[in-house]
N, C-alpha and C positions, 0 to 999 in steps of 0.2 A: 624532826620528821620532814623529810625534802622526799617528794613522791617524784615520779617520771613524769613528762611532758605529757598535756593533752595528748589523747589519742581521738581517731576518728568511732571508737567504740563510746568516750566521754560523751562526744561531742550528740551522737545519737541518743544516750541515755537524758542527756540536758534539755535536749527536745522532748522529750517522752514528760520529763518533771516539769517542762515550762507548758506545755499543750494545755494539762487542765486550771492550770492558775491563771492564764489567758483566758479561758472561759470562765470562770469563776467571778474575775474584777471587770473584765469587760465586753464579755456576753458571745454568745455563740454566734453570730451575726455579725459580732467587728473584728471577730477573731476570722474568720473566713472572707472577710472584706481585707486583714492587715495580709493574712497568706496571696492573696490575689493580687494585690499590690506588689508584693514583693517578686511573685514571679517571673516578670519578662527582666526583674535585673536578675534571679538566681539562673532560668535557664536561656539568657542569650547576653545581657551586659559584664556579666560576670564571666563567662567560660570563654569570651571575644577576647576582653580587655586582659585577662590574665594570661591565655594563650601568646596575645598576639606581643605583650612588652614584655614574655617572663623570654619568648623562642625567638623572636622575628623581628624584635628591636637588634639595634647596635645599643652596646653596652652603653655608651656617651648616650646616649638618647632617654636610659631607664633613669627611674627616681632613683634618691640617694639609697630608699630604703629596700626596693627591689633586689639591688646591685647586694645588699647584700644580706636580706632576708631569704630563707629555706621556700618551698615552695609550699607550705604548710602555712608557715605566720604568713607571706606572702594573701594565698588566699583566705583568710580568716580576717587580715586587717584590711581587704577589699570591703568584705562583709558589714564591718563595723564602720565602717568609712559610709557604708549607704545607708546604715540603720542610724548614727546618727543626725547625717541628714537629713532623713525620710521619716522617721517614727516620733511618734508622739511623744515627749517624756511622759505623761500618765500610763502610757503603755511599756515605754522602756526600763520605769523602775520595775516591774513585774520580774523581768528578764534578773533583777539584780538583786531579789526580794529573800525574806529567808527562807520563807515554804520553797523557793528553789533551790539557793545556793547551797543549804543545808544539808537537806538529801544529797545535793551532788555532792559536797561533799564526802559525806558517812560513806558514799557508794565510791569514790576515788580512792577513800582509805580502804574498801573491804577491797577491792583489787589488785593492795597493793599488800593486804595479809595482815590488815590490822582490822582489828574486831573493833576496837575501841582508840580513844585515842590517845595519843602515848605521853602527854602532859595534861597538869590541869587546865580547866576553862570553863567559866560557869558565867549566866547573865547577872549584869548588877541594874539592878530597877531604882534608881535615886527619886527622890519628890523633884529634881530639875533634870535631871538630867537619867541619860540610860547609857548601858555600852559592857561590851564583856573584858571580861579580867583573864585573861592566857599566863599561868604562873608554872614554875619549873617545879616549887614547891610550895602549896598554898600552907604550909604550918611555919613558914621560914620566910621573915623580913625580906622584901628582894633588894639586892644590890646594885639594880640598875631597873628603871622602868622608861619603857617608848609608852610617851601617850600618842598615839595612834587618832588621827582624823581622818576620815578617808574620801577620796573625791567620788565625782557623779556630776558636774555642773549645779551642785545643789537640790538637784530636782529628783536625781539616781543615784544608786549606791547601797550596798550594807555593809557592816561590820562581819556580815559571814559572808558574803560574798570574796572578801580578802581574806576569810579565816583560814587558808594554804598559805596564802603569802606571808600572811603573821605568824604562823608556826613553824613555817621554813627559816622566817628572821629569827625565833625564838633559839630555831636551834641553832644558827650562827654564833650566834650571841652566846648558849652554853660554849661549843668549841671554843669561841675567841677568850673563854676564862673568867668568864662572871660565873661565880659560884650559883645564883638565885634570879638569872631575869626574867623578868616579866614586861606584858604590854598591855596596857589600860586605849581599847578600840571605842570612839566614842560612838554612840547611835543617836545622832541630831536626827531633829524634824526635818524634815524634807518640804522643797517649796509642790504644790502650792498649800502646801496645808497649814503651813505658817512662813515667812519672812525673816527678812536683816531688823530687829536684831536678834532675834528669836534663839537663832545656830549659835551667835555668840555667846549667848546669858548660859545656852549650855553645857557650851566649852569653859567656859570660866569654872561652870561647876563641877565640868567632868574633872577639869585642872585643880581644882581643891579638892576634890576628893582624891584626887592621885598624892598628892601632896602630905595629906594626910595618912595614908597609909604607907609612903615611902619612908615618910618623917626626915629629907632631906633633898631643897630643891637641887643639888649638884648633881641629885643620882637620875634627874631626870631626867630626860631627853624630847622637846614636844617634835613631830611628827606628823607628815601626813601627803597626798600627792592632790596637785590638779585643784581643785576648789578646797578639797580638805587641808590645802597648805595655804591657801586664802585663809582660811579661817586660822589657823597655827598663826600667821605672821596678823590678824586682826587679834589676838588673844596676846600676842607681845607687845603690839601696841596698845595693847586697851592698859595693860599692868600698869604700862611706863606714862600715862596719857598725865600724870601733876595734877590730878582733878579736874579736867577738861567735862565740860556738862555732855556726855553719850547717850543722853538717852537711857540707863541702862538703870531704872527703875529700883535704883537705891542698891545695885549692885557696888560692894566696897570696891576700891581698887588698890590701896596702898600694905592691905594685910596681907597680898600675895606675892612673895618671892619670886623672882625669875628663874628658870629651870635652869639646869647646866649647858646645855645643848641645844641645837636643833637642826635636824633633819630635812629638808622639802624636796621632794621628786616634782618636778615639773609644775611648779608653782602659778595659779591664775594671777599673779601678782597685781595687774590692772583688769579690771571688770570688762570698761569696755577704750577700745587704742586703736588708732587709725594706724597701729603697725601691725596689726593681725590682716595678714592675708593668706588665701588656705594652701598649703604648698601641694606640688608633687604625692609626695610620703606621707603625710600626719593624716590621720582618718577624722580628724575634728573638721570642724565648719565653720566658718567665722558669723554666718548671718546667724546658725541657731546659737552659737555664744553668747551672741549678744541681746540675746530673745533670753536666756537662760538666766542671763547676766542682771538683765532689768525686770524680769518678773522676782529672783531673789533681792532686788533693793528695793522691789513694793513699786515701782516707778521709774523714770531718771533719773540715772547717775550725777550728783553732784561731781562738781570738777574739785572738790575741797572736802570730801566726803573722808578721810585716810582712812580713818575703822573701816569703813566698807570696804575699798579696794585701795589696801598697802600701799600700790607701786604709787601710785599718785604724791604719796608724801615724799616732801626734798627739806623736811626738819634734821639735821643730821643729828641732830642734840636729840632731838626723840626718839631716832635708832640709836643710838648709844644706850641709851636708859632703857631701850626695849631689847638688844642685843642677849643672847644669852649668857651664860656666865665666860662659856669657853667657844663662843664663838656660831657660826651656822656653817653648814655643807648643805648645798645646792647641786642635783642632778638635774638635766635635759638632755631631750633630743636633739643633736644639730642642725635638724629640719621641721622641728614641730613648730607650731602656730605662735605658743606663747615664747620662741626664743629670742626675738627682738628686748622687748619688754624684758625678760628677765637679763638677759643680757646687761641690758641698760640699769638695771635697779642696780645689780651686783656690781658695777666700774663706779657706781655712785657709792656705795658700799665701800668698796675699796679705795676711792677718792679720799674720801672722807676719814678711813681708820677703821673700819670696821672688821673685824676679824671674821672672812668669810672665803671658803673654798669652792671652788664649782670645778664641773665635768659636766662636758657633753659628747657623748657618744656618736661617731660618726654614723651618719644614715638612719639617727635612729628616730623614732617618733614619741609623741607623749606618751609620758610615764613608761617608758620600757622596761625599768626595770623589776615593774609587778606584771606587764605584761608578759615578758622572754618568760621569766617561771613557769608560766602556764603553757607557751607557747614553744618557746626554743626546746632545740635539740641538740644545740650545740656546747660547744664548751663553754662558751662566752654565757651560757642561760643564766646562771649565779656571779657572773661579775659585777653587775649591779649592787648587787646586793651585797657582794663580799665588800663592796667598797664603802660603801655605808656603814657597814658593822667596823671598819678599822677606820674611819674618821669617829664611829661612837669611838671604841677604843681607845685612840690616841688621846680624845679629849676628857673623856669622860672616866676611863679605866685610871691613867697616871695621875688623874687627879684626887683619884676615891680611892679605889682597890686597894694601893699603898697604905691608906691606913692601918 
């Protein structure tokens, strides 16, 4: 199921579903205080700065990402660019909550002439962990499973907020000739209502219980963009860690296999890096990252912390034993915040031996390739993502499928 791009009928209908959940969690009063706030940038910073670099710049003068975003993503990731500098995350997970994303949802698919929806997907409530199951056939073993993490800086995010993005991968994945995939979307706690290590204890369990049901770590593939892929590469270190003391409250670590695979779209690799500076193009921020970054570690970031933030570690022997079976693929944008650092981890990666592929898209920004889905119009909307399904493939399809 791959639906058409946002329209500005969505985007109306989004407001309509997020209006009363804003009053709901935080009251008719902050809601009319956050709209007032926001309006001298919707009616005069907004219609200036877009006007004057999309008509009246020289081409050399525009962002990477302007030069060659539509005029649609163009103002949409202005939008996002000032909400999340400006907005509270207590207020911005609402925006990404399931009372909203839900409905939009169900209401994207009735427009597009589906009543219902056209695979299974139903929530799993674990005693550690939560997160939905999206199956092609839930009466049928799947042959492939994405465990799915997803970002938000920790703070924001849902598993049905991506529920398009994941059913769009779902169907790549049929076309590319998995008989049965499926993707296991975790739903971690979110900061402030719990902490590091809190998101990890329940990746571990999300990651056992995927395990269990696939009954084979090669068919797996871990998963996820932006912080949710923080947590993906803290869950392959934690596996490989030889008993190392983590805190992790009598969590085993030696009974879990490593999966086949992994995936990361624009990976927070290091928490917090005196290489993040905010460019041009990326709608991220570097001061609220790092606000974002240390209320998820409970405090200050140790400089020796690896569980907590991956990129720190320069153990090359612990990324080998944490590597996955067949290797990782790495997406970025060529101008977003976190591509220094990722950069840097991947040549160490590769210094080292590590069987690891990257792509970064020109002009593009964080995590583009869940956001073009929603946003592009172009041809290019699903080459993200086709390119992910054929690095699964390659690595994961000739190693299994053949049987």
């Amino acid at each position: 199921m791959i639906l058409s791009p946002i329209s500005y009928l969505d985007c109306l209908v989004y407001c309509i579903l997020l209006a009363p959940q804003l009053i709901i969690h935080v009251g008719v009063f902050e809601t009319i205080s956050i709209v007032l706030q926001c309006l001298p940038f919707l009616l005069l910073e907004l219609p200036y700065s877009f006007i004057r670099e999309r008509y009246f710049c020289r081409y050399k003068n525009q962002s990477p990402f302007v030069r060659e975003a539509s005029p649609f993503e163009d103002f949409v990731i202005r939008c996002v660019r000032y909400a999340f500098a400006n907005i509270q995350p207590s207020v911005g997970r609402i925006f990404f909550s399931k009372p909203v994303a839900l409905p939009f949802s169900r209401f994207r698919m009735l427009r597009h002439g589906y009543i219902k929806f056209p695979v299974h997907w139903h929530e799993h409530q674990g005693e550690r962990f939560k997160g939905i199951w999206i199956l092609q056939d839930p009466m049928k073993r799947p042959d492939l499973c994405v465990y799915y993490i997803h970002g938000g800086g920790f703070a924001m995010g849902s598993s049905y907020f991506y529920l398009e993005f994941l059913l769009s991968w779902l169907d790549l994945l049929k076309r590319a000739g998995y008989d049965n995939p499926s993707i296991f979307a975790l739903e971690y706690t979110l900061v402030p209502d719990n902490n590091f290590p809190e998101q990890l204890k329940e990746a571990i369990a999300g990651y056992e219980h995927v395990l269990s049901t696939v009954d084979d770590p090669s068919r797996v593939c871990v998963s996820g963009d932006s912080a949710g892929a923080t947590l993906a590469l803290s869950l392959l270190l934690h596996l490989a860690s030889k008993g190392r003391d983590l805190n992790m409250d009598g969590v085993e670590i030696w009974r879990l296999a490593k999966p086949g695979f992994a995936v990361l779209i624009s990976p927070w690799v290091t928490l917090v890096s005196d290489r993040y500076h905010n460019t041009l193009s990326d709608y991220l921020d570097t001061k609220r990252l790092h606000t974002y970054a240390e209320a998820y570690a409970g405090g200050p970031i140790a400089q020796n912390d690896f569980i907590l933030s991956p990129g720190q570690c320069r153990d090359i022997s612990w990324w080998h034993r944490a590597c996955p079976l067949h290797g990782l693929s790495i997406t970025l944008g060529s101008d977003e915040i976190f591509a220094p650092e990722i950069g840097e981890l991947v040549q160490f990666w590769k210094r080292g031996g590590i069987k690891v592929t990257s792509r970064g898209s020109l002009g593009s920004v964080h995590a583009w390739p869940v956001a073009a889905l929603f946003l592009s119009d172009s041809s290019k909307r699903l080459e993200g993502l086709k390119a992910v399904v054929q690095d699964i493939r390659i690595n994961i399809q000739n190693h299994v499928m053949s049987d």
